[in-house]
N, C-alpha and C positions, 0 to 999 in steps of 0.2 A: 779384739778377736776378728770381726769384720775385716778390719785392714790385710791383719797376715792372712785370713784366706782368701784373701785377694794376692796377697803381696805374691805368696809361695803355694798356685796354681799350679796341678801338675802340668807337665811340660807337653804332652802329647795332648792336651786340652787347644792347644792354638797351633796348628801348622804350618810351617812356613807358608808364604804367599804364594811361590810357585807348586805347592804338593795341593794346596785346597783348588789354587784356578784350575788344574789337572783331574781334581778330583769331580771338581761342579760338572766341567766338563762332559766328563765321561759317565756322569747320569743317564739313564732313560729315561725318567718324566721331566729334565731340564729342557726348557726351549732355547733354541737359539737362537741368539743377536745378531742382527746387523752389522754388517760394517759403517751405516750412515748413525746409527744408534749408537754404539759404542763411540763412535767420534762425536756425536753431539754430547753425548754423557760426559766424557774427555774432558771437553771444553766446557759447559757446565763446572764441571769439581774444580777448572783450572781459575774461570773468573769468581767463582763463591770465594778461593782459599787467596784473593789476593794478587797482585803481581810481584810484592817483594818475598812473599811467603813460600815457605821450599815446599815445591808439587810432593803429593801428598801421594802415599801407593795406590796402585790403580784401584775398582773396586772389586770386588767377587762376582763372579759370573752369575749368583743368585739375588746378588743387589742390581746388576744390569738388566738380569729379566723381569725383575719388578719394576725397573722403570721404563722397559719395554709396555708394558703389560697397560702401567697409567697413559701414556701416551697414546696407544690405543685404543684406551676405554674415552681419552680425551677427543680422540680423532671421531669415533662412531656419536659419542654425543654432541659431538658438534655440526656431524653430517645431518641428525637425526633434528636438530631445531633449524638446522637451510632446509631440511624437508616441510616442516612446519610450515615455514616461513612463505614457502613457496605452494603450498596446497592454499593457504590464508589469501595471498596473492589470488590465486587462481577462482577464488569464490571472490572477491571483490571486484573482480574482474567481470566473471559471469553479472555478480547483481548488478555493474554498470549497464552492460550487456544488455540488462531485460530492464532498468532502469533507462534506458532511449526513448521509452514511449512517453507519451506527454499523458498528466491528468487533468481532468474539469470534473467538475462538481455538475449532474445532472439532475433541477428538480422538474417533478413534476407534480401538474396544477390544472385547476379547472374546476367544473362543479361537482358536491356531489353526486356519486352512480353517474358520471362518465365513464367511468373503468379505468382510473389511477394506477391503485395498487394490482389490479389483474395485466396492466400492457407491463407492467413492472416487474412481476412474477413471471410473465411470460417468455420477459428477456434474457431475464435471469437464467430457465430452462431453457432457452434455445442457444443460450453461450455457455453452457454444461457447468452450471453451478450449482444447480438442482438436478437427485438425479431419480430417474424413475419411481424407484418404491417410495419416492418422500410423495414424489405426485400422487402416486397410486392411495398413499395412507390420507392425504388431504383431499383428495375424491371420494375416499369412505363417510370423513368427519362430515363432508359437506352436505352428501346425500343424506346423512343421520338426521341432518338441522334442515332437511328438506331446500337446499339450498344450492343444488346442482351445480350453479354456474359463478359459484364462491372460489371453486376450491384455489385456482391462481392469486386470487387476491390473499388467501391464506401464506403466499411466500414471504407477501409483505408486511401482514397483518399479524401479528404473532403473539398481540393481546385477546386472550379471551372475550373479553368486551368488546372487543372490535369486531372479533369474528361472529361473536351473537348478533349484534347490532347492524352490522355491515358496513360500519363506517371507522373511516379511520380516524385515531387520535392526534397520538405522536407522529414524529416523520420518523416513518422508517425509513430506513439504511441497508445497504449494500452494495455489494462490487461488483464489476462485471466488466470484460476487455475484447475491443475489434482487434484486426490486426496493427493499427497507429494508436491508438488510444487507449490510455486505461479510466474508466470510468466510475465515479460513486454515484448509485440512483439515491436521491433524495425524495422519498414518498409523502407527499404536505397533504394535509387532511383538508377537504374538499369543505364540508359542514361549516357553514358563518360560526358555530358558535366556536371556534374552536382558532381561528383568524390569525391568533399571536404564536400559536403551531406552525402557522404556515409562514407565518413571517420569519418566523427563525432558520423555517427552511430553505427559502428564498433567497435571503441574506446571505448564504454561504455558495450558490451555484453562480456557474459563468453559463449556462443553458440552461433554457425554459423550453421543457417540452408541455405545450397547453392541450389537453386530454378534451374533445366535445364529441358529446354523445350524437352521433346523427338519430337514433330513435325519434319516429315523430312525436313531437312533443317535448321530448327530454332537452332539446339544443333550444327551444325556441323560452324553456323555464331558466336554462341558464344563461341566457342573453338576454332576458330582460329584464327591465330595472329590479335594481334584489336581489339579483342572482350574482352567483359568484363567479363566473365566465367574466364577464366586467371588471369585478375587484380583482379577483387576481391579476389581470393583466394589469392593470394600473400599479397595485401593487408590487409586480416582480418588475416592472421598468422603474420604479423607484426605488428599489433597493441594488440597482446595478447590472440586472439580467438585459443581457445586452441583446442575445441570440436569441432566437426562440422559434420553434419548429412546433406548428400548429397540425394535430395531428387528427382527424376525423376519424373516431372509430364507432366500430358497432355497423360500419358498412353492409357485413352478413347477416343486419338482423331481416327477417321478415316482411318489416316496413319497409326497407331499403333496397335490397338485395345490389348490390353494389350500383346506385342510381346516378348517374352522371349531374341529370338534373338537380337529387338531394345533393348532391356535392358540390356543385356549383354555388346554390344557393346559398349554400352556409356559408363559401369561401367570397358570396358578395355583401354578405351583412359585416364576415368578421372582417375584409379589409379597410371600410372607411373608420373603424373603430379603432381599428391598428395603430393607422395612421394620426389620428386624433391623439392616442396612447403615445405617440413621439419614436414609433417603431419607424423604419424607413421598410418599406413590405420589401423591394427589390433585392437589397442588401441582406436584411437582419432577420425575414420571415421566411418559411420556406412550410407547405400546406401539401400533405401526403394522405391517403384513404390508408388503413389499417383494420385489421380486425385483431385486437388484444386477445382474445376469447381462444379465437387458434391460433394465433400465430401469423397469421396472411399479411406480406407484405411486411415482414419484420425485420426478420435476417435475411432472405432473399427475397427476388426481385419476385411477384404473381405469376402465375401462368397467364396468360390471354385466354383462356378459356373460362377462369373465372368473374376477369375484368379487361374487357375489350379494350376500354379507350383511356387506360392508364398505362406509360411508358416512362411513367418517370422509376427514380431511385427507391430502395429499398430502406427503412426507417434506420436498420445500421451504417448504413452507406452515407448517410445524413449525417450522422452521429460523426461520424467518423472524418467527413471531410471539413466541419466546420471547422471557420478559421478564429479565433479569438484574441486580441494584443495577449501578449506573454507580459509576465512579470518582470520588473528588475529586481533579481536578487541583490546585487550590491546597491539598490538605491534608499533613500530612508526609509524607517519602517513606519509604512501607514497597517493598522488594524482597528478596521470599523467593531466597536464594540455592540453586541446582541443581546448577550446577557451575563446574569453573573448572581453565584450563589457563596455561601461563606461554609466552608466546611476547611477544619484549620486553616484561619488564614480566608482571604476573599479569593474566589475563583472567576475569574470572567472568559470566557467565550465569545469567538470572532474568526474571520477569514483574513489570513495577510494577505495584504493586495500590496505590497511592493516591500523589496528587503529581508532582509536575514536575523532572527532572533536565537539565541540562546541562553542558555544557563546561567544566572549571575550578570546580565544586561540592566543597566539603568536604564528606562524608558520614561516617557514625558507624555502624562492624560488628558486632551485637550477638551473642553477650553477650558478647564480649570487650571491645565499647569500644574499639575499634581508630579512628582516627581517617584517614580520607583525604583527606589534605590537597589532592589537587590531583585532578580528575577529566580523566583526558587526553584519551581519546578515547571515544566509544560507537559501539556500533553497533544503526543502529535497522531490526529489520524492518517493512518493511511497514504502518510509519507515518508518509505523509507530515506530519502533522501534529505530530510529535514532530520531526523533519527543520527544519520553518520555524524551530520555537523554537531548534532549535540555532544 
């Protein structure tokens, strides 16, 4: 039954081919074709059906504008992923862009209550990464704890404990950028008893900014046998710290008030030490008056009216110009190992100093010659440019 009502269709059900193209036509909601569209369609139906195969009647004007229509929809999403394509571009671009600036790793060191973590906090605010009310709220905690002249140390200090006690633990962490450089502060805990903190933090800087207290008395406990003025230095020229920018603060204190003489002095005891340390002073040492506390002589250069006979650079200015050998990315990979804890799998911790590592690297653990077969995961601070490569 199917078949005959197929077979014997009435007859005004299929119109001839010229009365429907007529009819499609002369529609009002019909769009109309192209002349380069109907002749790509043309040719289309003519290579599908063959070249020995007899051309096939043309199509109807409402199968033309449906392949109008894909063709279109083709065209726009193809315009719409070169837009993609091209915004993606333009951000890789940019992060090159702002990726120009070179990083180092800055710690800083010295004895306890030099003012560490407060020249730290202060730099932090004066390059607008702290912004007022966090100041303002860490000025209330501080006066709470009776401890006025905390609250900058609180930028860096962020353990409870630390902030009761006033000493720092762990090395804190943070970022901060001049106009050429982008910068990590490394905040190493001052306190002997705490030594392998400071060592970890040590280990990862290519600058050593050493923090001495000019207060009388304060400079002359950490320079003396015991103190840790001494070991750290020895210390951060043993784990690599090449640079190091010897920084005299607390200038504004009372005892001092910016003393030429107090500054001299200090800057004749800590040179033959320097140098004993294997520092070359000319080269590798570079000795600036600071006051952490406000700010003076930080990011810009003093007034003369508050220190006469100081013309040199300003502690960013320093920062900024040092020169240190660069890295070879493509050379082998050296990475001095620090530490290492097991949390699925063993994790160790270190600074590349030469070469390029990523994902699924075989690597080689000297001197054992331990062989790592498969590198699973890493984690990169604060290098978007070790990030892409992965």
């Amino acid at each position: 039954m199917e078949h005959d009502a197929h077979a014997e269709a009435p007859p005004h059900a299929v119109p001839p081919p010229e009365v429907a193209t007529v009819d499609d036509w002369a529609r009002d909601d019909a769009e109309p074709m192209s002349v380069e569209s109907g002749v790509a369609a043309a040719e289309l139906t003519a290579a599908d059906s063959g070249a020995d195969a007899p051309l096939a009647p043309a199509p109807s004007a409402a199968v033309a504008a449906e392949g109008v229509k894909e063709i279109q929809s083709s065209l726009q999403s193809l315009e719409l992923k070169t837009n993609v394509a091209t915004q993606e571009g333009a951000h890789v671009v940019e992060d090159d862009v702002d990726e120009t600036k070179r990083h180092l790793n800055v710690v800083f060191i010295g004895h306890v209550d030099a003012g560490k973590s407060t020249t730290g906090g202060q730099i932090l605010f004066l390059s607008g990464q702290v912004d007022d009310r966090t100041i303002q709220k860490y000025e209330k905690e501080a006066k709470d704890k009776s401890r006025e002249s905390w609250y900058m140390a609180y930028i860096m200090d962020t353990n409870e404990e630390e902030r009761v006690k006033g000493k720092t633990v762990e090395v804190g962490r943070a970022h901060f950028e001049t106009e050429h450089t982008r910068f990590t502060i490394l905040d190493a805990p001052g306190h002997k008893s705490y030594v392998p903190n400071m060592i970890s933090g040590a280990s990862q800087a290519d600058i050593g900014v050493l923090v001495i207290s000019a207060r009388k008395g304060e400079f002359e406990t950490g320079y003396e046998r015991g103190g840790q003025t001494r070991e750290h230095v020895l210390l951060a020229k043993t784990l690599g710290v090449a640079k190091l920018v010897v920084v005299i603060n607390k200038m504004d204190e009372p005892t001092v008030k910016w003393s030429k003489e107090r500054y001299d002095e200090i800057e004749a005891k800590m040179v033959p030490f320097l140098k004993s340390s294997g520092y070359n002073v000319k080269k590798d040492v570079q000795f600036l008056p600071i006051s952490g506390l406000v700010g003076t002589n930080m990011k810009t250069r003093m007034d003369k009216s508050i220190c006469s006979w100081w013309d040199g650079p300003c502690l960013f200015e320093v920062l900024d110009r040092i020169e240190i050998p660069l890295r070879d990315p493509k050379g082998p990979v050296r990475m001095p190992i620090i530490d290492k804890y097991k949390d699925m799998g063993t994790v160790v911790m270190g600074k590349i100093e030469a070469g390029t590592i990523r994902e699924g690297d075989s690597l080689l653990i000297m001197p054992n010659k331990y062989v790592v077969l498969d590198l699973l995961r890493m984690f990169v601070s604060n290098c978007p440019e070790l990030r892409r490569r992965m």
